[in-house]
C-alpha positions as YAML, in Angstrom:
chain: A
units: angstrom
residues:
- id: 1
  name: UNK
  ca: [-51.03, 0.25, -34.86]
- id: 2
  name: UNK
  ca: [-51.94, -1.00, -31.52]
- id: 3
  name: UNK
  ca: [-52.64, -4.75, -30.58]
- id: 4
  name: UNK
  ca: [-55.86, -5.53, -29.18]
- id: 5
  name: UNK
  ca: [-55.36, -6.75, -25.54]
- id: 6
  name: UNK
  ca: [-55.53, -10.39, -24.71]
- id: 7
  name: UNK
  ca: [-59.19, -10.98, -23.00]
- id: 8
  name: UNK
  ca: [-59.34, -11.15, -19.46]
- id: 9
  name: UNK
  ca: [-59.29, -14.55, -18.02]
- id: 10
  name: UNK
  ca: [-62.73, -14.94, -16.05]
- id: 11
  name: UNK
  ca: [-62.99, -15.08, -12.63]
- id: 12
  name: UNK
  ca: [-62.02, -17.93, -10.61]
- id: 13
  name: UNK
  ca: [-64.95, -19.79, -9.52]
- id: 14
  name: UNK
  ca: [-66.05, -19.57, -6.31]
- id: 15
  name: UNK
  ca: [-65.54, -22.38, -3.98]
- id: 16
  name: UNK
  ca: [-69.09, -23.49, -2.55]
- id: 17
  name: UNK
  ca: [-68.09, -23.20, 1.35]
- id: 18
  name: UNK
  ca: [-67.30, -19.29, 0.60]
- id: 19
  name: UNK
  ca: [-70.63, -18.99, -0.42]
- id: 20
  name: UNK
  ca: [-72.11, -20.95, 2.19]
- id: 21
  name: UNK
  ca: [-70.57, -18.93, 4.41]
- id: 22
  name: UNK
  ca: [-71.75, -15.53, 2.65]
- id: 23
  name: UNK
  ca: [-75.05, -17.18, 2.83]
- id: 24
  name: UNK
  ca: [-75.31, -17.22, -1.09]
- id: 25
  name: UNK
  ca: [-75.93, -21.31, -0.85]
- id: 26
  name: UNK
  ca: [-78.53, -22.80, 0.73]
- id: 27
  name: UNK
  ca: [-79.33, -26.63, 1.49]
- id: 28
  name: UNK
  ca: [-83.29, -27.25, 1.17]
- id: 29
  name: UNK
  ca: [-85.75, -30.10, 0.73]
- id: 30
  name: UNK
  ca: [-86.13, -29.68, -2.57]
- id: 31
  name: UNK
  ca: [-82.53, -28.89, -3.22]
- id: 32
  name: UNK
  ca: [-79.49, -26.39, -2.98]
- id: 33
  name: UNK
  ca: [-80.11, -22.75, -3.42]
- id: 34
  name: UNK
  ca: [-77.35, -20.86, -4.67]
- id: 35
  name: UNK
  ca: [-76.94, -17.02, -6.19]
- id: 36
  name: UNK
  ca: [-74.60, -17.96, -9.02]
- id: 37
  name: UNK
  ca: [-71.32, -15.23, -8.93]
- id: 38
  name: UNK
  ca: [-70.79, -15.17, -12.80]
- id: 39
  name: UNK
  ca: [-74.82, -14.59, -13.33]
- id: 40
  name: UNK
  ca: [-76.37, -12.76, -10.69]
- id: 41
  name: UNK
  ca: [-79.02, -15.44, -10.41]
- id: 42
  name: UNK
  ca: [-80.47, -17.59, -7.79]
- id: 43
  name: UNK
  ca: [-80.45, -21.20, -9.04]
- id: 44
  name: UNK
  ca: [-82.26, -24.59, -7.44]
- id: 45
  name: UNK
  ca: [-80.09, -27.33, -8.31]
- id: 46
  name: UNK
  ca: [-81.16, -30.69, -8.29]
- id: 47
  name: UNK
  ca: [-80.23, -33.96, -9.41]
- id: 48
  name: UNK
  ca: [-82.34, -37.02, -11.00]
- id: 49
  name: UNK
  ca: [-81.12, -40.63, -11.81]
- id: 50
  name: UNK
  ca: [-82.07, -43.29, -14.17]
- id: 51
  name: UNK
  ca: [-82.02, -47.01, -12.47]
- id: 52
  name: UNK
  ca: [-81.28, -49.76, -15.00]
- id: 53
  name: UNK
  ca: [-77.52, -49.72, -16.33]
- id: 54
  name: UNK
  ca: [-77.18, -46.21, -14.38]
- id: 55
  name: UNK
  ca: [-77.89, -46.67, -11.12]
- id: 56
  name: UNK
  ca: [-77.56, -50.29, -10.83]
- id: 57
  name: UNK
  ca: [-75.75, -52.54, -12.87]
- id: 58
  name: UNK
  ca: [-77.94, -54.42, -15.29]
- id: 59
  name: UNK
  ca: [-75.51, -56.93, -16.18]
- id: 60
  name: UNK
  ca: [-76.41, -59.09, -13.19]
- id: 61
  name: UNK
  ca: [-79.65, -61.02, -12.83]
- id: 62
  name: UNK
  ca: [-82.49, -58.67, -11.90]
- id: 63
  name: UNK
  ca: [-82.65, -60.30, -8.09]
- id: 64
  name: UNK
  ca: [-79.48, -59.32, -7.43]
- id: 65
  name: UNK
  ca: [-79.20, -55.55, -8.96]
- id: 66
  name: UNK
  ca: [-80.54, -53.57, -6.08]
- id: 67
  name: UNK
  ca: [-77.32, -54.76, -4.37]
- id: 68
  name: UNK
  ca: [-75.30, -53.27, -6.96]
- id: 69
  name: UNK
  ca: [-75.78, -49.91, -6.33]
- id: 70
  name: UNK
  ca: [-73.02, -49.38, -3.31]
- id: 71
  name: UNK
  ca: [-70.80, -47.03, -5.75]
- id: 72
  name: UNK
  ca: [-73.47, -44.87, -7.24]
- id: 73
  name: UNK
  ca: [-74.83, -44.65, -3.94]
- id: 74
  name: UNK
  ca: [-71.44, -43.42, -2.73]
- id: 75
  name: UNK
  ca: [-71.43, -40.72, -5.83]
- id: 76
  name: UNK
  ca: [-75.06, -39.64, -4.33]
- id: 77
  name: UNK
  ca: [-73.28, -39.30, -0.98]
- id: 78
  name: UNK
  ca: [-71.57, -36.69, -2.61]
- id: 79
  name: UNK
  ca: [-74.11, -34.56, -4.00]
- id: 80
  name: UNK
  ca: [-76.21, -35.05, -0.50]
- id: 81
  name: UNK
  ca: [-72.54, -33.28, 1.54]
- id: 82
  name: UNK
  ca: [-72.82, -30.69, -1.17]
- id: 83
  name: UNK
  ca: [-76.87, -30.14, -0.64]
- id: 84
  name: UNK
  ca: [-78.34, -31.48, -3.53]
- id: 85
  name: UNK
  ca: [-81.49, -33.29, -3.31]
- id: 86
  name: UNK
  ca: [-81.36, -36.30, -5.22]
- id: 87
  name: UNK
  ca: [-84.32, -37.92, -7.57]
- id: 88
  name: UNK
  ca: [-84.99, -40.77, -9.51]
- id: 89
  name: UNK
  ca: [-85.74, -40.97, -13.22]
- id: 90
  name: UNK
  ca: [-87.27, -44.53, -14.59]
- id: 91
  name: UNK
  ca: [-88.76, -46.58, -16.58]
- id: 92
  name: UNK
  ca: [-89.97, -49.07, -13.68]
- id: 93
  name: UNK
  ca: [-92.86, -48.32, -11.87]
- id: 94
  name: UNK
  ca: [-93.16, -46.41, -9.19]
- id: 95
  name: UNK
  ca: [-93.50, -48.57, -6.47]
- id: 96
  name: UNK
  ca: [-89.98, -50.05, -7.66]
- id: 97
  name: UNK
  ca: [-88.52, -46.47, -7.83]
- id: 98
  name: UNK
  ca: [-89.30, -46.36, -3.83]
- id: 99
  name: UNK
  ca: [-87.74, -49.53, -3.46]
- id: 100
  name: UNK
  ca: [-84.27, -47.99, -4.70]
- id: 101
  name: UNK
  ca: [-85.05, -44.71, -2.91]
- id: 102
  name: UNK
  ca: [-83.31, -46.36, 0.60]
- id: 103
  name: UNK
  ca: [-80.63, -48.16, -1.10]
- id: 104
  name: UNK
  ca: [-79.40, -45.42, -2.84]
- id: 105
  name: UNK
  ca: [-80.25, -42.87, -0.50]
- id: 106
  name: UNK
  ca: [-82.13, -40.45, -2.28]
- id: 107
  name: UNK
  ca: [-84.78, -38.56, -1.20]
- id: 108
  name: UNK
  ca: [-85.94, -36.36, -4.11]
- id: 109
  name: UNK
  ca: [-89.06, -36.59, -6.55]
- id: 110
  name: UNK
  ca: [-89.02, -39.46, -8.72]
- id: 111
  name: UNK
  ca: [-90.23, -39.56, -11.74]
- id: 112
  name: UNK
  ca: [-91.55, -43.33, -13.12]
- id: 113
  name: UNK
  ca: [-92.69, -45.22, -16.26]
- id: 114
  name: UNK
  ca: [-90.59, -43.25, -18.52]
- id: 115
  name: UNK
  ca: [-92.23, -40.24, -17.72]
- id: 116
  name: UNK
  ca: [-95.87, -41.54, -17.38]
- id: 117
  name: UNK
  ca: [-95.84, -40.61, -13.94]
- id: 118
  name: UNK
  ca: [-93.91, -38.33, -11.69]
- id: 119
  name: UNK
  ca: [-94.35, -37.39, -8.00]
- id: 120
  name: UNK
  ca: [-93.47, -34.13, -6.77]
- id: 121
  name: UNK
  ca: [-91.62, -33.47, -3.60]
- id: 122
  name: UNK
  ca: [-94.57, -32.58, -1.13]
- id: 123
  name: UNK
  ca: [-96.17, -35.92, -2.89]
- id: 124
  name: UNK
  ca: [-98.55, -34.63, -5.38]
- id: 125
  name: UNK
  ca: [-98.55, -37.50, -8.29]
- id: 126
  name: UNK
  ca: [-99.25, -36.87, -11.58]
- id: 127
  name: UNK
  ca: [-99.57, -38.91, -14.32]
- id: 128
  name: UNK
  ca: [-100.41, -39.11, -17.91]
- id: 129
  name: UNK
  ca: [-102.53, -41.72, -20.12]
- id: 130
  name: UNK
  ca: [-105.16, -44.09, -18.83]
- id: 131
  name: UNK
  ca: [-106.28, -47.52, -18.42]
- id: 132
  name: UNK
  ca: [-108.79, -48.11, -20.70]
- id: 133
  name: UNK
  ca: [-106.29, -47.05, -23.56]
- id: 134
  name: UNK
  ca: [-104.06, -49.56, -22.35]
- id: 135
  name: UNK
  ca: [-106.31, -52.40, -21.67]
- id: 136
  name: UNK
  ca: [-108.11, -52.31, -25.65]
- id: 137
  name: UNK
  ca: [-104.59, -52.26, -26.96]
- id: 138
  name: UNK
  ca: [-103.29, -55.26, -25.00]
- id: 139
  name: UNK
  ca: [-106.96, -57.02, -26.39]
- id: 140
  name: UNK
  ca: [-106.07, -55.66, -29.62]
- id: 141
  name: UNK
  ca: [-102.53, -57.69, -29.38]
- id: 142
  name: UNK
  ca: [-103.75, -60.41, -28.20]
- id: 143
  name: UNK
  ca: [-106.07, -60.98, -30.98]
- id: 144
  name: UNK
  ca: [-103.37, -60.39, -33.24]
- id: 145
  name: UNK
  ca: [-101.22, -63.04, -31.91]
- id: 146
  name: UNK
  ca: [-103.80, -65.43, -31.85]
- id: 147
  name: UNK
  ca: [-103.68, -65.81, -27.44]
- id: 148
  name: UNK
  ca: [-104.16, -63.99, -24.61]
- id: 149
  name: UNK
  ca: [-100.67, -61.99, -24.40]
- id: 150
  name: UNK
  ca: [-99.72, -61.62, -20.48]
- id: 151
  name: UNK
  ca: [-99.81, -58.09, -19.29]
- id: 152
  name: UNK
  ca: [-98.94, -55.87, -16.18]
- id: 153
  name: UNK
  ca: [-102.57, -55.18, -16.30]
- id: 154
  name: UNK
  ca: [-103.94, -58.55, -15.84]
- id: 155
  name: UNK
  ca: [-102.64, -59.67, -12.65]
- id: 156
  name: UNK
  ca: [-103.87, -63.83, -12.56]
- id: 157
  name: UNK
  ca: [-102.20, -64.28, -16.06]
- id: 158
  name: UNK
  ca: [-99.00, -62.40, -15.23]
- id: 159
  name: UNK
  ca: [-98.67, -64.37, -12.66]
- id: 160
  name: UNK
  ca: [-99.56, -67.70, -14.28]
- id: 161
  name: UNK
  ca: [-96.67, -66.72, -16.92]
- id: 162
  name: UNK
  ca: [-94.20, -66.08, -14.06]
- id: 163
  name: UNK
  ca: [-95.18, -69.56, -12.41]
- id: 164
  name: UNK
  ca: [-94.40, -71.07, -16.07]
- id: 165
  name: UNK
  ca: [-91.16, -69.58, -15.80]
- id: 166
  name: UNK
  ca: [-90.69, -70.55, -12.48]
- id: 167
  name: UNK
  ca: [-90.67, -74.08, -13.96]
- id: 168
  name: UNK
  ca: [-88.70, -73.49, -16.92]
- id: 169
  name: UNK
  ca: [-92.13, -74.08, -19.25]
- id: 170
  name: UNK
  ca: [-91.82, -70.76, -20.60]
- id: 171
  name: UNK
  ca: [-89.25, -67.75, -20.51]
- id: 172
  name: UNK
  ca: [-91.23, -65.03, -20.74]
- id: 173
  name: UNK
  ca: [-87.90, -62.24, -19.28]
- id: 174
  name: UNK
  ca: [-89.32, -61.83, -16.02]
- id: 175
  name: UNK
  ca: [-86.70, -62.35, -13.75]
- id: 176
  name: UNK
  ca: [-88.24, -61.53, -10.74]
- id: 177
  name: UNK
  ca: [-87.38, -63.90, -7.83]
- id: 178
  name: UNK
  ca: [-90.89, -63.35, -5.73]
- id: 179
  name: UNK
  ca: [-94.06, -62.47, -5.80]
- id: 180
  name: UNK
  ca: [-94.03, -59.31, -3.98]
- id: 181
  name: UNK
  ca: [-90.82, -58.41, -6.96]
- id: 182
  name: UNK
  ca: [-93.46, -59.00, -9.61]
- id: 183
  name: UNK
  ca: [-96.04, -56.92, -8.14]
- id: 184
  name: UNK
  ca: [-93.76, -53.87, -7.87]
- id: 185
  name: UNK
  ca: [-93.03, -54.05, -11.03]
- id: 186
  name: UNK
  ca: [-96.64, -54.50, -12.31]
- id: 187
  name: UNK
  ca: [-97.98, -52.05, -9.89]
- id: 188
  name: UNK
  ca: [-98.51, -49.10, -12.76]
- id: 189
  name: UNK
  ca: [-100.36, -45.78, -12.66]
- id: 190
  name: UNK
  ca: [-100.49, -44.83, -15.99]
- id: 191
  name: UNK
  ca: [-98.15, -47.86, -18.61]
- id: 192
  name: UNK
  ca: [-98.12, -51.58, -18.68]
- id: 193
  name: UNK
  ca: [-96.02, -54.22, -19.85]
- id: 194
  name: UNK
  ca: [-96.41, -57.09, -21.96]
- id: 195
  name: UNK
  ca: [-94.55, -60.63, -21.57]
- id: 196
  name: UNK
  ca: [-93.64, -63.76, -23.47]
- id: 197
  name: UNK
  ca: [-93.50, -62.13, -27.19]
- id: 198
  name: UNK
  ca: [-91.58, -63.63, -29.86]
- id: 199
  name: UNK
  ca: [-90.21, -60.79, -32.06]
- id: 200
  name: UNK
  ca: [-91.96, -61.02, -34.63]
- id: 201
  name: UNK
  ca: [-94.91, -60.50, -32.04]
- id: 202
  name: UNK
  ca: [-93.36, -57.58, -30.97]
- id: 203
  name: UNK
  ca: [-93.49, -56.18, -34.15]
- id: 204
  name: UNK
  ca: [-97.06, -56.39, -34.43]
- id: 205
  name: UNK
  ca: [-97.69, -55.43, -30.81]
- id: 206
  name: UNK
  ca: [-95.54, -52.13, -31.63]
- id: 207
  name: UNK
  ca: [-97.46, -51.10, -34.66]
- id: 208
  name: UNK
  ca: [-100.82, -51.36, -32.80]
- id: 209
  name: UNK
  ca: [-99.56, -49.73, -29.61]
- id: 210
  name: UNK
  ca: [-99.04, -47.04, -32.02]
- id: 211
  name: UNK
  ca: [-102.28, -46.77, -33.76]
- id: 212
  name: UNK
  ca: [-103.11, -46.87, -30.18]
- id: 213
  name: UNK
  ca: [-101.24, -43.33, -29.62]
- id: 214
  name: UNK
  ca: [-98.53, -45.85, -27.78]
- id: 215
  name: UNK
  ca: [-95.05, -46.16, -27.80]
- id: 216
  name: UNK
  ca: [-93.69, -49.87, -27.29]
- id: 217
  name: UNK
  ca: [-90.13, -50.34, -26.39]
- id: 218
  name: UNK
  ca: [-88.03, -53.11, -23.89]
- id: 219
  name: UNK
  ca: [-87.54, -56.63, -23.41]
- id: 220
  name: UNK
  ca: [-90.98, -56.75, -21.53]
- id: 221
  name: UNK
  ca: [-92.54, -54.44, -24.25]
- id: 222
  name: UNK
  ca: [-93.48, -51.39, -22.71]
- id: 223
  name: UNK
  ca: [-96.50, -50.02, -23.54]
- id: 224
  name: UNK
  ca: [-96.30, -46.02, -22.32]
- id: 225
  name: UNK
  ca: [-98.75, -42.96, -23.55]
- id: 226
  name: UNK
  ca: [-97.73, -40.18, -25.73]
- id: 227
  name: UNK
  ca: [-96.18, -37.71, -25.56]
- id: 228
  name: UNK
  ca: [-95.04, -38.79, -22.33]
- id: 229
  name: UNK
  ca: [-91.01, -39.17, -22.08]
- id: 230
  name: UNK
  ca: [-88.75, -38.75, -19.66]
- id: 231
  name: UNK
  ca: [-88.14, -35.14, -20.83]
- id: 232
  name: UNK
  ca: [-91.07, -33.75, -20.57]
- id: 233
  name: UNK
  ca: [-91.87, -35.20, -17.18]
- id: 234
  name: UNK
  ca: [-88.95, -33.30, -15.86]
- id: 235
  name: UNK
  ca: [-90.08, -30.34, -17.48]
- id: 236
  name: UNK
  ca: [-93.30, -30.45, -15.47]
- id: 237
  name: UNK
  ca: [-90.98, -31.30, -12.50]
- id: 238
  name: UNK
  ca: [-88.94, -27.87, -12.72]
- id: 239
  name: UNK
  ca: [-91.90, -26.09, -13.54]
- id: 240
  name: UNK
  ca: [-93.68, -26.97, -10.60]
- id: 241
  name: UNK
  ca: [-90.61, -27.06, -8.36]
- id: 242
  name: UNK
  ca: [-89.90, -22.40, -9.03]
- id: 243
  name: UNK
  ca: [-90.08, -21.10, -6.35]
- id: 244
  name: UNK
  ca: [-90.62, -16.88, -7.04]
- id: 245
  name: UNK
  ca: [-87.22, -16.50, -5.75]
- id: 246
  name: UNK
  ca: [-85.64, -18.71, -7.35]
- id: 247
  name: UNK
  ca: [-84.96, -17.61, -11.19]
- id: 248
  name: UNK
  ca: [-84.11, -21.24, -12.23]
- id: 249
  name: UNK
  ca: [-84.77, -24.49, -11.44]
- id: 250
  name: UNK
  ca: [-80.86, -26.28, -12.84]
- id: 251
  name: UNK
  ca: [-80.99, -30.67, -12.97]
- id: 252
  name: UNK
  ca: [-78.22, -33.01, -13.32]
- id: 253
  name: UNK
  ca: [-79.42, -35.67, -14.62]
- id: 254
  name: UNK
  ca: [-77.66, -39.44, -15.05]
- id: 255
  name: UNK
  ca: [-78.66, -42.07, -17.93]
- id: 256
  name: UNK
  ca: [-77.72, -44.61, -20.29]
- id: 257
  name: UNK
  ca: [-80.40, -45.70, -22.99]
- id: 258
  name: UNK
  ca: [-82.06, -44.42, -25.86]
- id: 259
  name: UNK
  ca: [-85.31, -43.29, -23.77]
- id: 260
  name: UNK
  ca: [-82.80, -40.70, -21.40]
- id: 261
  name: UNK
  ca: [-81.88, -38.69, -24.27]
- id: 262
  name: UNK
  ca: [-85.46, -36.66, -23.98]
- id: 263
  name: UNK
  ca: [-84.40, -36.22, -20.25]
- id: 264
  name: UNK
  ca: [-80.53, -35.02, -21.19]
- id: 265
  name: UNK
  ca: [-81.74, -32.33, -23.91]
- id: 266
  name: UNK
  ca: [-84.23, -31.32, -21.71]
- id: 267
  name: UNK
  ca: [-81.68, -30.72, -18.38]
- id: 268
  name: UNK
  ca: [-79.36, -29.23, -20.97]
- id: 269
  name: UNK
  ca: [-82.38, -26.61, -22.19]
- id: 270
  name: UNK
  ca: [-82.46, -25.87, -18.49]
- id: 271
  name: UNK
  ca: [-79.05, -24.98, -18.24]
- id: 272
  name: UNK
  ca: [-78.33, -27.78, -16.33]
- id: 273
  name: UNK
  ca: [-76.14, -31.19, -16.40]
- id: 274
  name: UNK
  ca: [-76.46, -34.48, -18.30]
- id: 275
  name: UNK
  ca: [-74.39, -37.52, -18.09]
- id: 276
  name: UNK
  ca: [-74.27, -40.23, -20.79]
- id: 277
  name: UNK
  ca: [-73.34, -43.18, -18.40]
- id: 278
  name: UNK
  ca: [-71.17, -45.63, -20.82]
- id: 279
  name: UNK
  ca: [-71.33, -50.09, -21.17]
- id: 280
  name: UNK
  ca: [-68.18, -51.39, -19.99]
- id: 281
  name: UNK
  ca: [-69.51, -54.92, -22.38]
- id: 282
  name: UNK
  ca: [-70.28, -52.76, -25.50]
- id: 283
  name: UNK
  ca: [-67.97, -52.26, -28.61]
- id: 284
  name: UNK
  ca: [-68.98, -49.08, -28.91]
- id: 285
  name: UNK
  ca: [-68.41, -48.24, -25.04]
- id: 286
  name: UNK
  ca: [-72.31, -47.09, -24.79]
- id: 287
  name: UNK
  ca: [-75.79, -49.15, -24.36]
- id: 288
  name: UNK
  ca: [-76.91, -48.17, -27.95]
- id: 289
  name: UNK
  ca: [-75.46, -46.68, -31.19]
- id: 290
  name: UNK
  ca: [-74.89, -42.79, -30.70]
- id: 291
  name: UNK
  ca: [-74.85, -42.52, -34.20]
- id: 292
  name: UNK
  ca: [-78.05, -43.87, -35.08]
- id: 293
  name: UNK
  ca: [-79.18, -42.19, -31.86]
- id: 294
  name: UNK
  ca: [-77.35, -38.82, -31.93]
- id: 295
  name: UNK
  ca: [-76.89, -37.66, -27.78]
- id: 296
  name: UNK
  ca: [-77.60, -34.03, -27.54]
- id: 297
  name: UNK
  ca: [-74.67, -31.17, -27.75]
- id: 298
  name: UNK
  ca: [-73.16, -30.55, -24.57]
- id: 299
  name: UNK
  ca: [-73.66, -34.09, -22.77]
- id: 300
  name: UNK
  ca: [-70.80, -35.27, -20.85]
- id: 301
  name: UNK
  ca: [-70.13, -38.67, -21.30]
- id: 302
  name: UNK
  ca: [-68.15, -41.79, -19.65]
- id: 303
  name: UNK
  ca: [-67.57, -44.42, -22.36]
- id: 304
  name: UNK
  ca: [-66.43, -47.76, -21.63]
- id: 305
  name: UNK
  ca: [-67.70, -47.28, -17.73]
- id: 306
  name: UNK
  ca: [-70.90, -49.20, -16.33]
- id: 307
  name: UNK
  ca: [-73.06, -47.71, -13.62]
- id: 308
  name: UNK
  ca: [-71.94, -46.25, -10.42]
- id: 309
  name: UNK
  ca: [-68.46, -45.78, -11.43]
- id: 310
  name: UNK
  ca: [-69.15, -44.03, -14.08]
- id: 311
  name: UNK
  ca: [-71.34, -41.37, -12.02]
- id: 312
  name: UNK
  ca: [-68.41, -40.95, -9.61]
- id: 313
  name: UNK
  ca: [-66.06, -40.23, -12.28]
- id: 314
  name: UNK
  ca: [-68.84, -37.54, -13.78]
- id: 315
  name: UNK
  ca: [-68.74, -35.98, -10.75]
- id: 316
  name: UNK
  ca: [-65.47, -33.55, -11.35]
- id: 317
  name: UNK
  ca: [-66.70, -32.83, -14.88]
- id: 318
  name: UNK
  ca: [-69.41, -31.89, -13.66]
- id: 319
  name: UNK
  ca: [-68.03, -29.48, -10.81]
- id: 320
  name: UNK
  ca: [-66.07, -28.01, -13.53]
- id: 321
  name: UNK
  ca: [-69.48, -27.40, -15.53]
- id: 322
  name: UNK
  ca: [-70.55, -25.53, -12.72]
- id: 323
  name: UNK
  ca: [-67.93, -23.36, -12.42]
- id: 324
  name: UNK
  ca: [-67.12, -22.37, -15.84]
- id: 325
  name: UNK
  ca: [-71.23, -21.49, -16.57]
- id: 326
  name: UNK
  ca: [-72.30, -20.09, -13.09]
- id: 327
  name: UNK
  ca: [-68.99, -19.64, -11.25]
- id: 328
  name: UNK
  ca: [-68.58, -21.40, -8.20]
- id: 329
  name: UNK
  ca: [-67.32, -24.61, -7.43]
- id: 330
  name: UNK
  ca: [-68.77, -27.78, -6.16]
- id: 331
  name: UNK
  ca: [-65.92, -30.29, -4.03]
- id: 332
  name: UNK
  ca: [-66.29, -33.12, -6.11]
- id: 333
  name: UNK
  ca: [-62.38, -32.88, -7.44]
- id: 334
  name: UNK
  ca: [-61.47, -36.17, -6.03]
- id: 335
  name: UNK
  ca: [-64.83, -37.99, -6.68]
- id: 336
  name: UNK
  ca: [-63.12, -39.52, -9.51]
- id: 337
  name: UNK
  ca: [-60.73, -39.75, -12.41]
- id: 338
  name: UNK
  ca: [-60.73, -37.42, -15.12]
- id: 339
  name: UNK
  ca: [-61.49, -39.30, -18.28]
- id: 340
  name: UNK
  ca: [-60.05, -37.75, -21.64]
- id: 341
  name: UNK
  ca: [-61.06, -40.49, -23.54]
- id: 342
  name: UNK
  ca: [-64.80, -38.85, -23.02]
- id: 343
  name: UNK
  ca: [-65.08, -34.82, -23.99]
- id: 344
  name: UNK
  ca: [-68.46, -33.40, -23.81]
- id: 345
  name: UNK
  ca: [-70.25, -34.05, -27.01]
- id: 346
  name: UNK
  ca: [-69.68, -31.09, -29.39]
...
């Protein structure tokens, strides 16, 4: 009896410069183009970033994080040599999300509030939710409590409660160091946020956001429509980003909390790339539990590494994603070490 043949090993992928060259990758505005050798297929490739703990590192005082991004900037850097348009993915607002646009030296669509809002490349903004929603649920809070609870939407008390901090009369997790820092941050389309809660405030305020059809989450208290998450804002994003040549729109996409797993399942569904960004302070070498918080199948993840490291030493996993489901190669080999301490999720 004859023994089946050994399979065939696949083709080696295809460095990107060879396809470049056959003019089979192309470097747009809204990303790199590229007619994938194992599939046939044109793909749009793209990639998105969280801020907080990703992007920055959100172990340092909030005035001094936007200087913290000089190794995840070098990481986008990277992506920007190989043609990839480069995004933002938040829960800040969106006047904050421009802020980090020049430091990090992206130029891409952003998406803001945790998904409540997301502007599109040619600047369309969308958004979901509205302020009147909002504004009875923060009146709804505050007559729980007992006071007038300080909110993103109320500028003259948010900024009384920020003077009170100021002068150590009340730590209310602010942290901004000036005026113009606070109103970024309270300068939201579609969310708001709520200071100066004790917890057992925030309890209450989180079972009337929801009554309210809001979710609550944060230090500040977050107060953010449904269904609106971080996933399905970058599902409107790819849907209004194909092109009719293009037969898929692929992200990478870079996180490290709880409210980036929508966005990573969501990339993954797209046949893209997600990247679990780890805590270099926690136990467990992530922001939050992964067991009580399962991260979807398929995400690669850097344990044990905050920030911009960690995306640099994604960056050759993620090359060798590329190649082994499409075919071709990005150069991001020496971008960083290989970790195998952190597999892909199975």
């Amino acid at each position: 009896m004859n023994a089946t043949p050994p399979a065939a090993p696949p083709d080696p992928a295809v460095p990107l410069d060879e396809l470049r060259r056959r003019g089979e990758a192309v470097a747009g505005p809204d990303g790199l183009r590229v007619r994938a050798p194992r599939t046939g297929e044109w793909l749009l490739i793209l990639a998105l970033t969280d801020l907080d703990g990703t992007a920055n590192d959100e172990r340092v005082p909030e005035p001094a994080r936007l200087a913290t991004v000089g190794p995840a900037r070098a990481a986008f850097a990277r992506l920007h040599e190989s043609g990839v348009a480069t995004g933002i993915c938040t829960a800040r607002s969106l006047g904050e999300a421009r802020e980090y646009r020049e430091s990090l030296g992206v130029d891409g669509p952003i998406i803001a509030e945790n998904g409540a809002v997301f502007v599109l490349p040619d600047g369309t903004c969308r958004r979901l939710g509205d302020a009147g929603t909002l504004a009875a649920a923060v009146a709804a809070i505050s007559a729980a409590v007992g006071r007038p609870v300080p909110s993103s939407l109320d500028w003259p008390g948010l900024e009384a409660a920020w003077e009170a901090e100021r002068q150590g009369r009340a730590p209310v997790c602010l942290g901004h160091e000036s005026r113009a820092a606070l109103r970024r941050a309270a300068d939201r389309v579609a969310s708001c946020f709520l200071v100066g809660l004790s917890p057992g405030e925030k309890e209450v305020a989180t079972r009337l956001a929801a009554a309210a059809g809001l979710d609550a989450f944060g230090d500040l208290l977050h107060l953010v429509p449904r269904p609106a998450d971080k996933g399905l804002a970058l599902g409107e994003l790819l849907d209004s980003l194909r092109p009719p040549a293009t037969a898929a729109v692929v992200p990478i996409v870079f996180g490290n909390g709880v409210n980036d797993l929508p966005l990573f399942a969501r990339a993954l569904r797209a046949g893209g790339a997600a990247v679990l960004v780890g805590d270099v302070a926690s136990a467990s070498g992530f922001h939050f539990d992964p067991v009580r918080h399962p991260v979807p199948a398929g995400t690669i993840t850097v344990p044990g590494v905050s920030h911009g490291p960690a995306i640099l030493r994604s960056l050759p996993r993620i090359a060798e994603f590329f190649a082994g489901q499409y075919g071709f190669r990005f150069p991001w080999e020496e971008a960083g070490e290989r970790s195998p301490a952190a597999p892909e999720i199975p």
